[in-house]
DRENDO-1510 file (C-alpha; in Angstrom, 1 decimal, always signed):
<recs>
REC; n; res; u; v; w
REC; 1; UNK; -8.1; -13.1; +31.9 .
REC; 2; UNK; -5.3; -14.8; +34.0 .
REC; 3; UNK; -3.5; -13.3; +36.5 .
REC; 4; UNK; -0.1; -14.3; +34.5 .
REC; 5; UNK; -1.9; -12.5; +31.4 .
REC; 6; UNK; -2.8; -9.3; +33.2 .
REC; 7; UNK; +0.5; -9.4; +34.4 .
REC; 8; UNK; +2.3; -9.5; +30.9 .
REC; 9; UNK; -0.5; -7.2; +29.8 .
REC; 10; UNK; +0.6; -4.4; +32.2 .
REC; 11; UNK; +4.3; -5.1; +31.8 .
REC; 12; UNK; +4.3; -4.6; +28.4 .
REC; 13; UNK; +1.9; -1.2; +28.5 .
REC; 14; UNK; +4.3; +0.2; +30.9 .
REC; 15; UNK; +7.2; +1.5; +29.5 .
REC; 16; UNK; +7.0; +5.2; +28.3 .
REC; 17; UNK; +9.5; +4.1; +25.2 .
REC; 18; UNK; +7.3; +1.2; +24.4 .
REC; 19; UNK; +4.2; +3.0; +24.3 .
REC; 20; UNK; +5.3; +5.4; +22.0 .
REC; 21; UNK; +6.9; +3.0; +19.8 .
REC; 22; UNK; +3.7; +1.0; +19.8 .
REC; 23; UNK; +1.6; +4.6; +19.0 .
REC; 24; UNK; +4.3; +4.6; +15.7 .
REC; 25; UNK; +3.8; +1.2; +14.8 .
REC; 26; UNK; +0.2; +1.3; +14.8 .
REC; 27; UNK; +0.2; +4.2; +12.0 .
REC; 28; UNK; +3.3; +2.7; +9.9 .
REC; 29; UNK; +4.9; -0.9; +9.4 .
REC; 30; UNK; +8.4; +0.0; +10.9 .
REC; 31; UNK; +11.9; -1.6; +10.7 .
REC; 32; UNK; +14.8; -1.2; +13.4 .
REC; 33; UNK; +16.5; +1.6; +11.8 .
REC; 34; UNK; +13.4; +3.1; +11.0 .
REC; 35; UNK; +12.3; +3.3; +14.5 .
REC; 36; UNK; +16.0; +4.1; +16.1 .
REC; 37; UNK; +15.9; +7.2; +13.6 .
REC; 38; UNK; +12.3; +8.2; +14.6 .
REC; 39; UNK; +12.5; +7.4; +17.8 .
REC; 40; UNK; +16.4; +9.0; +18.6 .
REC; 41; UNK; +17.6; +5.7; +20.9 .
REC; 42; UNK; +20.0; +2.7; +20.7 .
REC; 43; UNK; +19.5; +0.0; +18.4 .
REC; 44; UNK; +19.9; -2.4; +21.4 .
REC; 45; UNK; +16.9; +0.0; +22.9 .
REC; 46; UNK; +14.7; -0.9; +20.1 .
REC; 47; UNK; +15.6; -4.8; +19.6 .
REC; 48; UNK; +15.0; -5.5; +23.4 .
REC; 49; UNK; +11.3; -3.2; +23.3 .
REC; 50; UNK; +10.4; -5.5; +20.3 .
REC; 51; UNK; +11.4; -8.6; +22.0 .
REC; 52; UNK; +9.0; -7.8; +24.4 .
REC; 53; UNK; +6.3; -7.1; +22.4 .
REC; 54; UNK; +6.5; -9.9; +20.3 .
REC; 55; UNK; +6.2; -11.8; +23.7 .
REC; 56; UNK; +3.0; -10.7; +24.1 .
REC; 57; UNK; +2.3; -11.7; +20.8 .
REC; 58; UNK; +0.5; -8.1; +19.1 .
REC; 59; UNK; +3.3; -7.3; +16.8 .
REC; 60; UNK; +3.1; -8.4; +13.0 .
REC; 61; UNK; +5.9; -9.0; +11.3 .
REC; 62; UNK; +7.6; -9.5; +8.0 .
REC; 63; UNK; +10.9; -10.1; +6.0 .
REC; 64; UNK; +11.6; -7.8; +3.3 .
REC; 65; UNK; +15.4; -8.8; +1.9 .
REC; 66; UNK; +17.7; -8.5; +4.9 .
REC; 67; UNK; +15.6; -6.3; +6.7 .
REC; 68; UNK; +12.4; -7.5; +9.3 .
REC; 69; UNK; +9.4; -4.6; +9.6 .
REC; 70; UNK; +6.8; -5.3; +12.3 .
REC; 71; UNK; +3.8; -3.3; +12.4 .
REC; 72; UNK; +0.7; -3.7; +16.2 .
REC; 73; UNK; -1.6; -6.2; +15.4 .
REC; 74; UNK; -4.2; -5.7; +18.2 .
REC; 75; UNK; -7.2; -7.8; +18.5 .
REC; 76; UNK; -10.4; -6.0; +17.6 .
REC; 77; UNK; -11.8; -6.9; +20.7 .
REC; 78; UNK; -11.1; -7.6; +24.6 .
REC; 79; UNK; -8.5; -6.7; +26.9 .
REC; 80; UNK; -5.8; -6.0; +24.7 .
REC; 81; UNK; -7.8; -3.8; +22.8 .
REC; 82; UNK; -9.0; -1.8; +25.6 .
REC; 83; UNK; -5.5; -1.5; +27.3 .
REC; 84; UNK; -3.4; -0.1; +24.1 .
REC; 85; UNK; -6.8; +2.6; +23.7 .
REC; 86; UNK; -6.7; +3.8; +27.7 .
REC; 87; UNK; -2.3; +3.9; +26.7 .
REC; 88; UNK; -2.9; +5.5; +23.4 .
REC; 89; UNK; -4.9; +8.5; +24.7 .
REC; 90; UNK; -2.1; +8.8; +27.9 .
REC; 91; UNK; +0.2; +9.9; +24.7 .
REC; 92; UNK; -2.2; +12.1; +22.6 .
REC; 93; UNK; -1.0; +15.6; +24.2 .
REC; 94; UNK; +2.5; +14.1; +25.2 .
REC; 95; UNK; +5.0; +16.3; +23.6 .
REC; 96; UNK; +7.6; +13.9; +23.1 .
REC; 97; UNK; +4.8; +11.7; +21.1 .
REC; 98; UNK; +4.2; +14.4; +19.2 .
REC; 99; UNK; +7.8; +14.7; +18.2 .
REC; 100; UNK; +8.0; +11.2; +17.3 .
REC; 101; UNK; +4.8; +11.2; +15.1 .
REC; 102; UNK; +7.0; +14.2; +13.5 .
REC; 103; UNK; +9.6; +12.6; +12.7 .
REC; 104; UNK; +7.9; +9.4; +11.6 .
REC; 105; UNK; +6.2; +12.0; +8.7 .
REC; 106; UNK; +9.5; +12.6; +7.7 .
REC; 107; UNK; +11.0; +9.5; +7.1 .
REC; 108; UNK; +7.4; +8.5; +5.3 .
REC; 109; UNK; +7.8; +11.6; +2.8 .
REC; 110; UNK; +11.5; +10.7; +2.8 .
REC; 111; UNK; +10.5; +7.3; +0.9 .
REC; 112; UNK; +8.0; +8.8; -0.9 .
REC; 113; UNK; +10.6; +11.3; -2.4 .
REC; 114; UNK; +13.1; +8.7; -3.3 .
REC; 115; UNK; +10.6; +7.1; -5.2 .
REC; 116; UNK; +9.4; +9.9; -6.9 .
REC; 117; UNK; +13.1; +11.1; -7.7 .
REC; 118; UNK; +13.8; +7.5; -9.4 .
REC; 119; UNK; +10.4; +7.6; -11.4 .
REC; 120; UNK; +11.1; +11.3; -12.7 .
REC; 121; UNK; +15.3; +10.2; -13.5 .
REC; 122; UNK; +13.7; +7.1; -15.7 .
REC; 123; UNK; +10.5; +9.5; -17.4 .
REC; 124; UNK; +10.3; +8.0; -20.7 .
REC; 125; UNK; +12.3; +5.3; -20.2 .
REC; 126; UNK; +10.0; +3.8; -18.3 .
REC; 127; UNK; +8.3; +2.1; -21.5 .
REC; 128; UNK; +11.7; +0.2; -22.5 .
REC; 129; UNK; +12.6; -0.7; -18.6 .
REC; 130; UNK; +9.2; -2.0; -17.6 .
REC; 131; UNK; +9.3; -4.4; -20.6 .
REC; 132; UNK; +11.1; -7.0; -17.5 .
REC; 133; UNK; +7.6; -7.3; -16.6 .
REC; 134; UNK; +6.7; -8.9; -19.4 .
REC; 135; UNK; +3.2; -8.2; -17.9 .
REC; 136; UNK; +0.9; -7.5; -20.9 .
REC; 137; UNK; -1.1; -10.4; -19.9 .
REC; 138; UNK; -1.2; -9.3; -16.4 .
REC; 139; UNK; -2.8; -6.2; -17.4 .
REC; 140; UNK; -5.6; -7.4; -19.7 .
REC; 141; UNK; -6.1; -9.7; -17.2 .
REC; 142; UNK; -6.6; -6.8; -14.5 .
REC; 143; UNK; -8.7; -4.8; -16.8 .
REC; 144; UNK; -11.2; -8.0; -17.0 .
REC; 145; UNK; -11.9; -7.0; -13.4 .
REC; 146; UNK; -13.3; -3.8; -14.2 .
REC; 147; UNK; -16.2; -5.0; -16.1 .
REC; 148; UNK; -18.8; -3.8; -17.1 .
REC; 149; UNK; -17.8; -1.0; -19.8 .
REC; 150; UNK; -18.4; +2.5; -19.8 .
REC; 151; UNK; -16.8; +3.3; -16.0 .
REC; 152; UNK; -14.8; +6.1; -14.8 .
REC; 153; UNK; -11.9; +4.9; -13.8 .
REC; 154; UNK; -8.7; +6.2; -11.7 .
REC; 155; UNK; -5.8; +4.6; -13.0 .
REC; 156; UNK; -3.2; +5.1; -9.6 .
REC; 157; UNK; +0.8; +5.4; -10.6 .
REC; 158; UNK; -0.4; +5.4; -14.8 .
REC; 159; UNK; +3.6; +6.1; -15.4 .
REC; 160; UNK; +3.3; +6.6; -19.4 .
REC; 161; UNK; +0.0; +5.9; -19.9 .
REC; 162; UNK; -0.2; +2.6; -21.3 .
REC; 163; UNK; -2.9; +1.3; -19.3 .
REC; 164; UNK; -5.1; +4.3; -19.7 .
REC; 165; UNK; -4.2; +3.8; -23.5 .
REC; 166; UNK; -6.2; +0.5; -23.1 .
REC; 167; UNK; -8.8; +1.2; -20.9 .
REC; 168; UNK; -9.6; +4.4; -22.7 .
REC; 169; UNK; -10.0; +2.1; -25.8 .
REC; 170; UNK; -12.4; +0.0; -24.5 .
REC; 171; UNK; -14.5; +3.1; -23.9 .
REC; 172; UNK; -13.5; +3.9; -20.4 .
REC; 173; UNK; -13.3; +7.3; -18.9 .
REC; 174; UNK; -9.9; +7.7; -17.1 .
REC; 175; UNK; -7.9; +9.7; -14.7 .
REC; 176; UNK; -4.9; +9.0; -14.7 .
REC; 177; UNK; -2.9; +9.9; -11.6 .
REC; 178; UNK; +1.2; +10.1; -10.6 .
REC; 179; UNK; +3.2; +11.9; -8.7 .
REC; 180; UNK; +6.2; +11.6; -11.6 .
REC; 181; UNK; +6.2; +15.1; -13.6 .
REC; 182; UNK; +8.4; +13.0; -16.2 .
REC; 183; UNK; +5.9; +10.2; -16.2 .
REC; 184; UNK; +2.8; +12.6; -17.0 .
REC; 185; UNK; +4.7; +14.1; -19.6 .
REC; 186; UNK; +5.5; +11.2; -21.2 .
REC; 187; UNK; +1.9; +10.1; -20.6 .
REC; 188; UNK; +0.7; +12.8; -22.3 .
REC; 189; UNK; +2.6; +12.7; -25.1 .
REC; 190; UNK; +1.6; +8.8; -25.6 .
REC; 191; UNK; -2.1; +9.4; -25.3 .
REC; 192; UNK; -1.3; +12.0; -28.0 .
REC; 193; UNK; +0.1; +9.6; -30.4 .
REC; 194; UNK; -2.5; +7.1; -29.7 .
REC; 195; UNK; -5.2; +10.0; -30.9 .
REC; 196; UNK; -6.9; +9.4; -27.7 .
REC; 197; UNK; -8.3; +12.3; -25.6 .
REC; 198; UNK; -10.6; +13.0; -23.1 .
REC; 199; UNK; -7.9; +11.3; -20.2 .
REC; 200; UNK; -7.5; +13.7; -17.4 .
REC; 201; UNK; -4.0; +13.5; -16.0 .
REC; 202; UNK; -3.2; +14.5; -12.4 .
REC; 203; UNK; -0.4; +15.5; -10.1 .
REC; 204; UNK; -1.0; +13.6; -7.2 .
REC; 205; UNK; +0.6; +10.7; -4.8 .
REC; 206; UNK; -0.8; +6.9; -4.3 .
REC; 207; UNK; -1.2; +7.8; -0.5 .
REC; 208; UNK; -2.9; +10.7; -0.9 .
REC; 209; UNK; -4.7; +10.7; -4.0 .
REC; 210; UNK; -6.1; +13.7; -5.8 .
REC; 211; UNK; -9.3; +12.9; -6.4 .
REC; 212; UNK; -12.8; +13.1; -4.2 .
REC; 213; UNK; -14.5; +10.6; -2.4 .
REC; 214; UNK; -17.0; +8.0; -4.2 .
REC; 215; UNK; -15.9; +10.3; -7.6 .
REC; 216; UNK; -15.0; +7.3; -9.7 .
REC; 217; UNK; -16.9; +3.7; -10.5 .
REC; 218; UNK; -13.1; +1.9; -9.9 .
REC; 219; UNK; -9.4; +2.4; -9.4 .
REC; 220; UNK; -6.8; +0.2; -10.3 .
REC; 221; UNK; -2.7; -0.3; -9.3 .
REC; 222; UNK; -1.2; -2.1; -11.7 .
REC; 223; UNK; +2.5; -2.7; -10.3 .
REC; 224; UNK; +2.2; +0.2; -8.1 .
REC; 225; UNK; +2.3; -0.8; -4.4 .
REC; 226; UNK; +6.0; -2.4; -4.4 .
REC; 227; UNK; +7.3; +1.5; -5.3 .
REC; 228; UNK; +4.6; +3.0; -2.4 .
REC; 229; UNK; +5.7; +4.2; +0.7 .
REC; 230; UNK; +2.6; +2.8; +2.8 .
REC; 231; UNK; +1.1; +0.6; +0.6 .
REC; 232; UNK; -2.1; +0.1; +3.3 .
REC; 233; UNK; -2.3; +4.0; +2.8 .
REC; 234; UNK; -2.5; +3.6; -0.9 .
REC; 235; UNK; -5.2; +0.9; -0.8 .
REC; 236; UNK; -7.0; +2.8; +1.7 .
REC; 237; UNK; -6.8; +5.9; -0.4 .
REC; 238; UNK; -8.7; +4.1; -3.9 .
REC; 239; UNK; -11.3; +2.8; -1.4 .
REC; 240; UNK; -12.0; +6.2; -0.2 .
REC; 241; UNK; -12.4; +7.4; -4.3 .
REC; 242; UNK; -14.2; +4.9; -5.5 .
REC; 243; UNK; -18.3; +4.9; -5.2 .
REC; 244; UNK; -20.2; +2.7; -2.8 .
REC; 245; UNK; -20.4; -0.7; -4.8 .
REC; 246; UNK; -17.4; +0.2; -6.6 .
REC; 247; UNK; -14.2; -1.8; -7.2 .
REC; 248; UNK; -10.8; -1.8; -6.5 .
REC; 249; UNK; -8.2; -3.8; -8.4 .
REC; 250; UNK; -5.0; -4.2; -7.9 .
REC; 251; UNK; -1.8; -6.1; -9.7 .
REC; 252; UNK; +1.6; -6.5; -7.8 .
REC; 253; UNK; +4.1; -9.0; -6.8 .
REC; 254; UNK; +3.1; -12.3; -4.8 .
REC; 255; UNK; +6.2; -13.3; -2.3 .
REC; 256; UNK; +3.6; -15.5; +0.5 .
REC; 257; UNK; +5.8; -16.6; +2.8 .
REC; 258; UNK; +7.9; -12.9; +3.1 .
REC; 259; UNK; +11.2; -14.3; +3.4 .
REC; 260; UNK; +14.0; -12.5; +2.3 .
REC; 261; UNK; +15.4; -13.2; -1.4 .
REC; 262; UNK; +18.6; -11.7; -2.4 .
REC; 263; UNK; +18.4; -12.7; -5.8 .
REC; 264; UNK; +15.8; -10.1; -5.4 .
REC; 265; UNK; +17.5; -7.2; -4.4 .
REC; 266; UNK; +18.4; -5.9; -8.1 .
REC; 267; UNK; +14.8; -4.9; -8.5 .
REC; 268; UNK; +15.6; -2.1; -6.1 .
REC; 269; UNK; +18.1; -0.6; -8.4 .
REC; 270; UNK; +16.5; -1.6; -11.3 .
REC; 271; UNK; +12.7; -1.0; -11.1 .
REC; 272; UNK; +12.7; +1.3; -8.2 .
REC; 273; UNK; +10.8; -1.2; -6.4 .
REC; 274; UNK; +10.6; -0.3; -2.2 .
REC; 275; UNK; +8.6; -4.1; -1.7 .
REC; 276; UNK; +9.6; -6.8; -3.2 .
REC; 277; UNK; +6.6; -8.7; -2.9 .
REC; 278; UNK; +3.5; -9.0; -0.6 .
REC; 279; UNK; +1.5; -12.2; +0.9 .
REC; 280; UNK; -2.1; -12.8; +0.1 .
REC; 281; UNK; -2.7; -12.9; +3.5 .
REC; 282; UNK; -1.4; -9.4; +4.1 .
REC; 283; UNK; -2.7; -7.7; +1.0 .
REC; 284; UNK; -6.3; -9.2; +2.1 .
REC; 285; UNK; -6.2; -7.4; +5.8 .
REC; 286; UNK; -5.3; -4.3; +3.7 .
REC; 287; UNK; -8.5; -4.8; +2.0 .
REC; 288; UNK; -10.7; -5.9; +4.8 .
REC; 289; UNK; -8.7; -2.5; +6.8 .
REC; 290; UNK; -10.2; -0.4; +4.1 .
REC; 291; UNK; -13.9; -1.5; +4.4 .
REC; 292; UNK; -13.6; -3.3; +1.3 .
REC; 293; UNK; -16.0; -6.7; +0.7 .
REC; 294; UNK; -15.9; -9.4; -2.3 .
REC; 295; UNK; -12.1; -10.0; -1.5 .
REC; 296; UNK; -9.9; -11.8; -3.7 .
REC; 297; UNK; -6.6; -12.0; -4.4 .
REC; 298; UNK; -5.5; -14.7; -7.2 .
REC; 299; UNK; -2.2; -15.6; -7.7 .
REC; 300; UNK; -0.4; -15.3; -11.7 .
REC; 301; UNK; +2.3; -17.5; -12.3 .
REC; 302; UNK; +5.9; -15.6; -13.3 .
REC; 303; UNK; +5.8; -14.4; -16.9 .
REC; 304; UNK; +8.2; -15.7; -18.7 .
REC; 305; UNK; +11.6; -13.1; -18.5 .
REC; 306; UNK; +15.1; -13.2; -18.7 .
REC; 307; UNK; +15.1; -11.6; -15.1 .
REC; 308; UNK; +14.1; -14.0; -12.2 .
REC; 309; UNK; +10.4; -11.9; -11.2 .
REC; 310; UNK; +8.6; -13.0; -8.1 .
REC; 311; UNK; +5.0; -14.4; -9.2 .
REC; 312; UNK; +2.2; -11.5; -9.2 .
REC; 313; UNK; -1.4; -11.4; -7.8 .
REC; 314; UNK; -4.5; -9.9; -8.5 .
REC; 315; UNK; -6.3; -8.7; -6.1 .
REC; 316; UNK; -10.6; -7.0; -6.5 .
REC; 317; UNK; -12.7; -6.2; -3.7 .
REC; 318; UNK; -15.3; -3.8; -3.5 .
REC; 319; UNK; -16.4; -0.9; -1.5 .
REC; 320; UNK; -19.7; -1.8; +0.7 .
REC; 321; UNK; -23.0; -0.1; -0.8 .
REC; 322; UNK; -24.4; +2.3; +1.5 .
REC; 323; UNK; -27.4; +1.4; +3.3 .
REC; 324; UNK; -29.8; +3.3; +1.6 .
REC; 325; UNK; -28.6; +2.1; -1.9 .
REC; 326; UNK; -29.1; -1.2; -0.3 .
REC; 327; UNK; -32.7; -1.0; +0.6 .
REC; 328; UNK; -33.3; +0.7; -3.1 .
REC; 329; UNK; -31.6; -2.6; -4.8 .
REC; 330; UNK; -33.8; -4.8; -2.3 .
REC; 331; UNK; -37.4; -2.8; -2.9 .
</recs>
């Protein structure tokens, strides 16, 4: 290392507000508002600690609308690495990093709430309003990916059931999961018309699902993330469910290069969307984040709609076997 790069190194490790905006950062992908709220200073406080991280070039970042949300993208390795662990562990019985870490819970369950609250206004309704997705095709598609029959699957955010309708047809054993009361009752009701039992439905949030490690063969997220308060949490969340050699799919909205679109901004409103879109490149560090192996994420062109949709992706990957299952498959 350079003197000029040990230099930048310790200038921009030596601020007390820096450090613990970098300690928030490295748990949550933040905005400027977000982080003057969490961390109680001046929005010019905030701009001019950013402009110094993204100097030293371990910052993230990405357009979402009008907004910018950066998130610490340390190397793996070297002196960067070891730097940010010796600062991290200066803040882990700092009171004032505990506050912040506080408050950062907050605004997290804050989003998750609004979500929630939007999802359980709509409840049935949901059927009729999701019809914009026109995305029938999507989820046969998706269900492809889950191959071969006679799984237990976890179907994350199943709204009113239709997709554990159609797995559950194919001979499927589901739980379906969301953290909607309206949505599981309208679920349940659905399933009964179908004639279809034997779906568990659970209470529970993408983020923190309610389910065990390794307790089911796959779990998908069809059009789930963009309405998820961390969506790395929630991928994170069906790796840790899902058995070793098990899959995750998942089905979203594709906006690569993350720039902001206006013409966009109705889906808020409309779809209770909280991301408009995500990039390949960042839904496959999620992946690789999560342990997962066999990436890939294929892009869908826009189904045809009377509503200007981003394009969507699919996205499968796999949680590593364990090393003993290995050396059984090998022998």
């Amino acid at each position: 290392m350079s003197v000029d790069s040990f230099q930048r190194l310790l200038k921009t490790f030596g601020d007390a507000t820096r450090l613990r905006m970098l300690a928030l950062l490295e748990v949550e992908e933040l905005a400027v508002q977000d982080l003057v709220r969490v961390l109680a200073v001046p929005q010019s406080t905030v701009s001019r600690h950013l402009g110094v991280l993204r100097e030293a070039g371990i910052l993230r970042e990405r357009r979402e609308g009008t907004f910018s949300y950066s998130r610490l993208d340390v190397p793996s390795t070297g002196p960067w690495r070891t730097a940010w662990e010796m600062a991290r562990d200066s803040l882990r019985d700092d009171p004032q990093a505990v506050t912040d870490a506080e408050a950062l819970e907050l605004l997290r369950n804050e989003r998750a709430l609004q979500s929630r609250e939007w999802f359980d206004a709509v409840g049935p309704d949901w059927d009729r309003i999701r019809q914009v997705f026109r995305d029938d095709l999507q989820r046969a598609r998706a269900i492809g990916h889950l191959v071969p029959r006679g799984l237990r699957v976890a179907d994350i955010g199943t709204g009113t059931g239709v997709l554990a309708v159609d797995l559950s047809n194919l001979g499927v054993e589901v739980i379906a999961v969301d953290n909607a009361d309206a949505m599981l009752k309208a679920a349940a009701e659905n399933l009964r018309l179908a004639e279809i039992g034997g779906v568990e439905l659970r209470a529970g949030d993408a983020t923190a699902l309610p389910l065990e490690d390794g307790e089911v063969d796959a779990a998908l997220a069809h059009m789930v993330l963009h309405s998820v308060s961390s969506p790395r949490e929630a991928i994170a969340e069906m790796a840790r469910v899902v058995k070793p050699g098990g899959r995750v799919v998942i089905v979203d909205f594709l906006q690569d290069d993350e720039s902001p679109r206006r013409d966009h901004e109705w889906m808020r409103k409309d779809l209770g969307v909280l991301w408009q879109g995500f990039s390949r490149e960042r839904v496959t560090s999620w992946l690789q984040d999560a342990g997962l192996q066999n990436l890939r994420v294929e892009p869908q062109a826009p189904a045809a709609s009377s509503q200007d949709l981003p394009a969507t992706f699919i996205a499968s990957a796999d949680r590593v076997l364990s090393s003993v299952a290995t050396d059984a498959i090998s022998s």
